[in-house]
N, C-alpha and C positions, 0 to 999 in steps of 0.2 A: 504494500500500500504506500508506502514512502516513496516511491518513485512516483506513483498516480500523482499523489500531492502534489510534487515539486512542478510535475508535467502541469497541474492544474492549476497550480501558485502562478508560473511563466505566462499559461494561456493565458489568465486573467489581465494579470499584469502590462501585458504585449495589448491586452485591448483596450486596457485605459490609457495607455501610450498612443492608442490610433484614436481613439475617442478624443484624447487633447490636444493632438495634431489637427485633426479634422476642424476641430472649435476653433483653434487659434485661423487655422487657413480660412476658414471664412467669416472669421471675424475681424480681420484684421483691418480691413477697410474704417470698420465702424469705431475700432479703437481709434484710429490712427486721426479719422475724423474725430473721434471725441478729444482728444489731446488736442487737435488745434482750434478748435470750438473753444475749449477750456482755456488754452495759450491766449489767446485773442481776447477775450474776458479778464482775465489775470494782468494781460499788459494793458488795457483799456486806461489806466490812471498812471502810463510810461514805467511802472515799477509790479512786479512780482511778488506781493506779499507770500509769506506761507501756509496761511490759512486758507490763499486760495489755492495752493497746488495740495495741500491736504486735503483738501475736502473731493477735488479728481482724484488724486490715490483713495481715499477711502470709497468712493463709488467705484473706478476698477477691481478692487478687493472683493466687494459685495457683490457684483454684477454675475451671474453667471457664465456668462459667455463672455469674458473677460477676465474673469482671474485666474485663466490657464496661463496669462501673459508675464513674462518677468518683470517684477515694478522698476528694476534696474533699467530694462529697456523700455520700458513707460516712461521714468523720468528723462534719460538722455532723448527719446523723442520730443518730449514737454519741453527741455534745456532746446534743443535743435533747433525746433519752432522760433521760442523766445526771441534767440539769438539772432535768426532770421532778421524777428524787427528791428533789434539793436542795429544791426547791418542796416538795413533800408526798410523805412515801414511800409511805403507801399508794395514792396516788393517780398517782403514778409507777410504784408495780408494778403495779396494775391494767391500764395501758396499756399497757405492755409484755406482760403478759399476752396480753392480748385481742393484742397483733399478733403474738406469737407463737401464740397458735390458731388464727389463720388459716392454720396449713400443715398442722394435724394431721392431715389426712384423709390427704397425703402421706410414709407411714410412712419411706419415702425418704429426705427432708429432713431429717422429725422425728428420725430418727436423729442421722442428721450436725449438725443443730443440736446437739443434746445432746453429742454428742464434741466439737463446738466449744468449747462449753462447758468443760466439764470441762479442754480445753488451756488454756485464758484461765485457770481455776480454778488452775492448775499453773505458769503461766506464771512465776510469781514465785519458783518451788522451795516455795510453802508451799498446798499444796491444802486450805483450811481448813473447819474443821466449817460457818462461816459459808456459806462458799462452795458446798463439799455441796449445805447446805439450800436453797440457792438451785435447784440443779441439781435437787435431787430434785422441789421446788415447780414447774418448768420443764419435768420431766418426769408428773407431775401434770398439768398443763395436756396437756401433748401426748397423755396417754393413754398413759404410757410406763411398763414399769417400771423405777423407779431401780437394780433388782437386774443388771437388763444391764446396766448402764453401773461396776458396783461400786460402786453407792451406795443399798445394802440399807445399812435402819438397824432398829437393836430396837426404835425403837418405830412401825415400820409409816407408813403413810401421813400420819399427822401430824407425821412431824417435815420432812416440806416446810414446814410453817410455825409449828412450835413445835418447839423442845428438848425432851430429856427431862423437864426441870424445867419445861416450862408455857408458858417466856416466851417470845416472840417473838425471832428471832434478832436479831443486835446491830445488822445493817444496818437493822431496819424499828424500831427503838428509835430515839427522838428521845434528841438529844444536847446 
């Protein structure tokens, strides 16, 4: 019987190995999107606090289909992103853009990103108008309206990427 076991310990084992192979493979779009949903929210006020990348890691941890992924390679994608905008913000949110398009077609997700969102936006006790415009611009992308998520704004569709007054929110303003 000892061999049976060991043969049935392996089988086992080999299939939770394909089983979290399989979840990361096709999750990964969704992570990857959620990391720069979360990036873009987090830089939204030019700085990174820590209670907003805690509160993404602790949603990756809890997520099912999500915490098959290394948080090491979660953070260096979150760092990646960042960095991005440090680089060029326009050119940081474009790419974060486009990787969160990639899941729009999965109304699913697109959801759930967008609530992600909006907790990272909160995380700090200050959901700011900054931060908003991020969300609303993120939902913009996804095809979403900002009005389900409570972030209907007066001046409609454009304040994903300008305020009332014209300019550019403070995060995509060089400083």
């Amino acid at each position: 019987m000892g061999m049976l076991d060991d043969v049935k310990k392996w089988t086992e084992k080999q299939a939770t190995s394909l089983s979290e192979g399989v979840k990361k493979f096709k999750n990964k779009k969704f992570l990857e999107a959620t990391v720069a949903g979360c990036a873009m929210v987090a830089f939204a006020d030019g700085s990174v606090k820590p209670e907003e990348k805690a509160k993404m890691a602790g949603f990756i941890q809890r997520d099912e289909s999500l915490k098959v992924f290394d948080m090491n390679e979660v953070i260096d994608t979150f760092e990646k992103i960042v960095k991005g905008f440090e680089f060029d913000l326009q050119i940081g949110k474009a790419e974060a853009l486009r990787t969160i398009g990639k899941i729009k077609k999965n109304s699913e997700e697109a959801r759930l990103l967008v609530r992600v969102c909006c907790a990272v936006g909160t995380s700090d006790g200050d959901f700011s108008e900054a931060e908003k415009s991020v969300v609303r611009e993120i939902c913009t992308e996804l095809e979403l309206n900002p009005a389900e998520f409570g972030l209907a704004s007066a001046s409609g569709a454009s304040a994903a990427t300008k305020s009332k007054d014209g300019a550019l929110p403070d995060w995509m303003q060089k400083k």
